[in-house]
Backbone bond lengths (Angstrom), bond angles and torsions (degrees), N, CA, C in turn:
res aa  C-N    CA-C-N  psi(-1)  N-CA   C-N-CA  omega(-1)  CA-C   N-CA-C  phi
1 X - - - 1.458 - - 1.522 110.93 -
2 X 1.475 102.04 -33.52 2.150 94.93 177.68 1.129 108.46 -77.07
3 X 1.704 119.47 -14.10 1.742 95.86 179.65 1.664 91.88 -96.39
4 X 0.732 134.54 32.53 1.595 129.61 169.81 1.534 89.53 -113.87
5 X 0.918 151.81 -30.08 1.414 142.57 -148.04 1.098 96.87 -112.98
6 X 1.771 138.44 -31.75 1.515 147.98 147.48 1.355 105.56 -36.01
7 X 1.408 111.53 -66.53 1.606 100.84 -159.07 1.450 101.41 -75.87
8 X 1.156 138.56 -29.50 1.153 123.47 -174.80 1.792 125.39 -63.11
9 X 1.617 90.78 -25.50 1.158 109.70 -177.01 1.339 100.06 -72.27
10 X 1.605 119.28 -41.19 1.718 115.29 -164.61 1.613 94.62 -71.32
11 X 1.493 132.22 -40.34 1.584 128.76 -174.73 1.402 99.90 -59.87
12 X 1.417 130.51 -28.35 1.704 110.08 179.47 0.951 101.97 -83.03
13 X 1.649 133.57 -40.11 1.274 98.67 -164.35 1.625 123.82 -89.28
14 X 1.593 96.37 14.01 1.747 98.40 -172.00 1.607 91.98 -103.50
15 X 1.506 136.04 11.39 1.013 147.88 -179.36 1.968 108.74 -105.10
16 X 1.335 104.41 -36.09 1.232 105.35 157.18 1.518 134.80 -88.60
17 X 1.154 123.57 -19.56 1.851 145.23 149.17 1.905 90.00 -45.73
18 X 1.065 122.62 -46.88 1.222 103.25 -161.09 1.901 96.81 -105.41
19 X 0.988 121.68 -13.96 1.638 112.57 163.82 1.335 99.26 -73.88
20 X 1.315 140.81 -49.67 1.489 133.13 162.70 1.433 118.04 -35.16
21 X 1.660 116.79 -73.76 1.805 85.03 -176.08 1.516 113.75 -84.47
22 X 1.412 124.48 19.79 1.544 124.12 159.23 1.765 111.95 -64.12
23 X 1.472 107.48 -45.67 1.326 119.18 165.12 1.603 128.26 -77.78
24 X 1.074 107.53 -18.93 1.593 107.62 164.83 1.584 98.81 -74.88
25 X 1.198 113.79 -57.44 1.805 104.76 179.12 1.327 118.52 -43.79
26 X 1.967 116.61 -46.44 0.897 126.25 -177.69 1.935 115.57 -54.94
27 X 1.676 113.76 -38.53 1.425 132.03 -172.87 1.362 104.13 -67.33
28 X 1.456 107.63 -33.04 1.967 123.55 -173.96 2.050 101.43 -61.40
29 X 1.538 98.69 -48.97 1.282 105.82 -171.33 1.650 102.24 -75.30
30 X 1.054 114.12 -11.52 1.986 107.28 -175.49 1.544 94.27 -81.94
31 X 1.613 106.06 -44.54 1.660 111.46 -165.90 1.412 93.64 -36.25
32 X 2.081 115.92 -72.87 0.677 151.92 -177.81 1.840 110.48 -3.40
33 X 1.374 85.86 -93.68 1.795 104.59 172.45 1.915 112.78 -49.62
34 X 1.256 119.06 -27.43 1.437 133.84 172.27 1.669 109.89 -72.33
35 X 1.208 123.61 -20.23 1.307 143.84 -175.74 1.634 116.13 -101.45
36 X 1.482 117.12 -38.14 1.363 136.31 165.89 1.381 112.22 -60.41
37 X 1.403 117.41 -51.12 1.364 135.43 165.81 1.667 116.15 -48.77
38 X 1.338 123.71 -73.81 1.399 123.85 161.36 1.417 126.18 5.07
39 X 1.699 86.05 -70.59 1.602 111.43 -172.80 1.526 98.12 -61.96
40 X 1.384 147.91 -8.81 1.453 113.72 -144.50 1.665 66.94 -137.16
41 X 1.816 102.82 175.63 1.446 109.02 -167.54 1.417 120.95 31.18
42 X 1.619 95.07 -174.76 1.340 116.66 -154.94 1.660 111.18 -115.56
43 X 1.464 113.75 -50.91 1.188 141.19 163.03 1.233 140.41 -106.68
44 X 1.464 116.56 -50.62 1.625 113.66 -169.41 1.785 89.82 -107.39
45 X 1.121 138.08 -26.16 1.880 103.88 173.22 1.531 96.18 -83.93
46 X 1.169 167.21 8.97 1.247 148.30 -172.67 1.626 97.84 -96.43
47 X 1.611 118.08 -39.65 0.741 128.24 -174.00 1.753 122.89 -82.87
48 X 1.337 109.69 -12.56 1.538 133.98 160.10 1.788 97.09 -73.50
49 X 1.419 126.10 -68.17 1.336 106.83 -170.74 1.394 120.94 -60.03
50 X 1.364 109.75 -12.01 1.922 112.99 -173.40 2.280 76.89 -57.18
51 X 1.063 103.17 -77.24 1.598 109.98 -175.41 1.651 111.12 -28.33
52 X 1.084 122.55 -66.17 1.629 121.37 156.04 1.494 132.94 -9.63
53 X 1.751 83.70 -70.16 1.651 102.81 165.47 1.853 123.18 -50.77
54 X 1.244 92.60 -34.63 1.863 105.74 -165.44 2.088 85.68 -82.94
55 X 1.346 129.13 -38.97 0.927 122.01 -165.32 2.150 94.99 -88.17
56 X 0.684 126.34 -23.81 1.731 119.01 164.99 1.673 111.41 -61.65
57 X 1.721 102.25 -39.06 1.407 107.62 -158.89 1.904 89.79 -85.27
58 X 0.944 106.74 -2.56 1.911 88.99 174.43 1.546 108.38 -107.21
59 X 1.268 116.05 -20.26 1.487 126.21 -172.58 1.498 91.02 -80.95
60 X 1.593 144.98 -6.67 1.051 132.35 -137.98 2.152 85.25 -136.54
61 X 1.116 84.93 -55.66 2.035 86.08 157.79 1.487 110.51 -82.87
62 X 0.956 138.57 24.61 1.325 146.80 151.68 1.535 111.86 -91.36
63 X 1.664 111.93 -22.53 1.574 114.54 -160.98 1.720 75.36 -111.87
64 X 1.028 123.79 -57.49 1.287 99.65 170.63 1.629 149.18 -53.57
65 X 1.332 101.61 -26.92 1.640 103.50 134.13 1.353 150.75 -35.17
66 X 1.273 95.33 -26.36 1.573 126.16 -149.08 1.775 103.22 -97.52
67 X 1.599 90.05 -52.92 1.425 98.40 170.89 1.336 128.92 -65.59
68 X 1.647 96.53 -42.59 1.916 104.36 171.42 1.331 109.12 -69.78
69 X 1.120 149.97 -5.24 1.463 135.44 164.93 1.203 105.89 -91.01
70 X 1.510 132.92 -31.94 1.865 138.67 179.49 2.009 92.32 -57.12
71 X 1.602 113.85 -62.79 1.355 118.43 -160.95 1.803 87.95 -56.44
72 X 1.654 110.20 -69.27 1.018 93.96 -167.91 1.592 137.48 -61.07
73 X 1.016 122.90 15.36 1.881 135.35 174.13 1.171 96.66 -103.00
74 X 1.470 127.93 -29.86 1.592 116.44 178.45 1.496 118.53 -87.94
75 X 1.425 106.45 -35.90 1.757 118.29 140.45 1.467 134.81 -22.04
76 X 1.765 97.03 -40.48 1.630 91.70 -150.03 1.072 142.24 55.64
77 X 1.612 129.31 37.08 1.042 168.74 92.28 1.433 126.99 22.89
78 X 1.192 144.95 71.84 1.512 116.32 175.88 1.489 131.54 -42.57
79 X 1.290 96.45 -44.08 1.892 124.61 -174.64 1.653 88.46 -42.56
80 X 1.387 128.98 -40.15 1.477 118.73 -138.20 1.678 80.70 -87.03
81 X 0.784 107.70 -15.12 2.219 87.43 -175.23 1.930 109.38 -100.07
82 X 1.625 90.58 8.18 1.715 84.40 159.79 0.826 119.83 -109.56
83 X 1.575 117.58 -0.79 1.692 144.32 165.39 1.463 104.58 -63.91
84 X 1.222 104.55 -66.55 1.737 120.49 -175.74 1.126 105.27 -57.20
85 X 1.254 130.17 -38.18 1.936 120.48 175.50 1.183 124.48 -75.03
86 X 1.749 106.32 -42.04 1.787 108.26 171.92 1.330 108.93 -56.47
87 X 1.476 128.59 -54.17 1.198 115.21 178.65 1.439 121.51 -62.78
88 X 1.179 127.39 -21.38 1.665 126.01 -159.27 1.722 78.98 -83.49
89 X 0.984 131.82 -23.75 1.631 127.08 -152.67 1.910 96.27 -89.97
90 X 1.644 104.89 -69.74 1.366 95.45 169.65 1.620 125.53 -44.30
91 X 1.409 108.85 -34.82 1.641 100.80 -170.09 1.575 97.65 -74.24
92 X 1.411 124.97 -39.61 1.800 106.55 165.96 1.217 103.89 -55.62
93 X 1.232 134.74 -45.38 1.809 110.20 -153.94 1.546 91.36 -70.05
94 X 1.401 130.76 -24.97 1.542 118.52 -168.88 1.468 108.39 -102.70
95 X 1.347 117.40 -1.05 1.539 117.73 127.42 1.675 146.93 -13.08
96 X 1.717 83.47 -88.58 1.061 137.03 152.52 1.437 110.67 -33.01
97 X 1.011 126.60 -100.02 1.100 130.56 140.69 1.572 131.72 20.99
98 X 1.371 117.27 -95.08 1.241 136.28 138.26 1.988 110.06 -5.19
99 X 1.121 113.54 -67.39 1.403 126.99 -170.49 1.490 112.17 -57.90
100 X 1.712 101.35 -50.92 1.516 105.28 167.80 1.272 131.19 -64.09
101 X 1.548 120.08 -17.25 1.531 137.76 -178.25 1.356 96.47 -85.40
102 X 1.800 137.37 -9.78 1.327 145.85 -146.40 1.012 135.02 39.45
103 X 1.300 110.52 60.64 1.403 108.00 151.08 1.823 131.69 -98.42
104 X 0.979 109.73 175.72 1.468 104.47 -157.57 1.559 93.91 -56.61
105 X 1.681 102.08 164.43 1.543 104.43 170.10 1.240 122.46 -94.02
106 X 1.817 118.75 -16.84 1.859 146.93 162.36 1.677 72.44 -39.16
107 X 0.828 94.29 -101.86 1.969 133.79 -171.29 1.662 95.80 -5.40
108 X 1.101 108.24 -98.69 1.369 109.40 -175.66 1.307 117.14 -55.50
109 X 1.496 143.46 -25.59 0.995 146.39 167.85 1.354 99.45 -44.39
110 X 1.477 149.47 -59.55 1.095 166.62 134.45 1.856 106.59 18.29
111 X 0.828 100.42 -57.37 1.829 119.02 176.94 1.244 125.33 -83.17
112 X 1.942 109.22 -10.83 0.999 103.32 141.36 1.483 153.89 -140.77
113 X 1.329 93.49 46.78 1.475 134.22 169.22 1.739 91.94 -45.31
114 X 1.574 117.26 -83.18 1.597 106.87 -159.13 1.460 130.04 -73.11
115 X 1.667 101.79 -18.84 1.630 114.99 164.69 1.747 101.91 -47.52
116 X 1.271 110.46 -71.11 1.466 107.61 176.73 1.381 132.17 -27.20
117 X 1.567 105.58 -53.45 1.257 104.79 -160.09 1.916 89.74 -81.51
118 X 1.297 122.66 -63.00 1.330 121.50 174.66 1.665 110.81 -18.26
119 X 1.623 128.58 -57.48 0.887 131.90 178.38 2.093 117.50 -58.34
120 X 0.962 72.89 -40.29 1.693 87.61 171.30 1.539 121.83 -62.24
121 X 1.919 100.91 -42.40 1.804 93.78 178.46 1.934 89.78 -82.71
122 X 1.500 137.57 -20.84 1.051 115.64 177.31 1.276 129.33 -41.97
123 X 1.617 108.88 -65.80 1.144 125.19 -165.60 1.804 101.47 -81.46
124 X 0.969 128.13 -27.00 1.625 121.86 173.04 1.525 108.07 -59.91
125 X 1.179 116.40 -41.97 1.458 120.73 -173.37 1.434 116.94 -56.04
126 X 1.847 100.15 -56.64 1.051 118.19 174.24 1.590 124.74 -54.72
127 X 1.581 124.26 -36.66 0.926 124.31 -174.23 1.505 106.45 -76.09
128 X 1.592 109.42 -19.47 1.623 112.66 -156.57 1.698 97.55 -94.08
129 X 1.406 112.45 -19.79 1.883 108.07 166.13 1.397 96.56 -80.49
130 X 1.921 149.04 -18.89 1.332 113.32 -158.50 1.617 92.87 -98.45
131 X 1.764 126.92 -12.60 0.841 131.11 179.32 1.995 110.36 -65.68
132 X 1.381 100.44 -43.83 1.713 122.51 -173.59 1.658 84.77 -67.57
133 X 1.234 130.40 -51.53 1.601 115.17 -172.22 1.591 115.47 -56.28
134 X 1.075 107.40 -50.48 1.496 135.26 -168.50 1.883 94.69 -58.44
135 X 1.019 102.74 -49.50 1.465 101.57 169.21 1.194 123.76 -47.70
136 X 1.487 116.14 -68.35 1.330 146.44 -160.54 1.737 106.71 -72.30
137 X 1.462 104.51 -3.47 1.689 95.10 -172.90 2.134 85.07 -128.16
């Protein structure tokens, strides 16, 4: 049962290593369009990409989230599964998000495939040590 509970653990967190630099690529392309903007007008697009910029720079500590919960599960770490939830939580709300601005639901559904499951070995884990305590006392 621990090497089942190992590997599963190593597939999330090599599932979040890769939602991390999916979202660092993704933060590259916000820079990107936030940078396109700059250049053009005088007042109101320069002042639209400042907003751009702030939306790369959270998608980008979102990927950095991403990574500190991957290191920390390979660590053995507690810290790393409050890593793995804050981020699994923002990347739904910017999901979420996303959907209401309209974009497809295929599409974004897509982004949040690993928040889920990450959130899923969180809270299973967690419930399965308060259950193991509850025993043990």
């Amino acid at each position: 049962m621990a090497q089942a509970s190992n590997s599963k653990m190593t597939f999330v967190a090599v599932l979040a290593l890769a939602q991390g630099i999916l979202a660092v690529l993704r933060s590259l392309h916000w820079f990107d369009i936030g940078s396109d903007l700059m250049e053009r007008g005088i007042l109101l697009l320069p002042a639209i990409a400042m907003f751009v910029y702030a939306r790369g720079a959270f998608v980008a500590a979102i990927a950095l989230l991403y990574v500190l919960f991957a290191f920390g599960e390979f660590a053995g770490r507690t810290w790393g599964r409050s890593c793995g939830a804050v981020a699994a939580i923002l990347n739904l709300l910017l999901v979420v998000g996303a959907v209401l601005e309209g974009e497809d639901i295929p599409r974004a559904a897509l982004w949040a495939v690993v928040p889920v499951i990450i959130l899923w070995q969180v809270f299973s884990r967690a419930q399965g040590r308060a259950a193991h305590a509850r025993a043990a006392s």
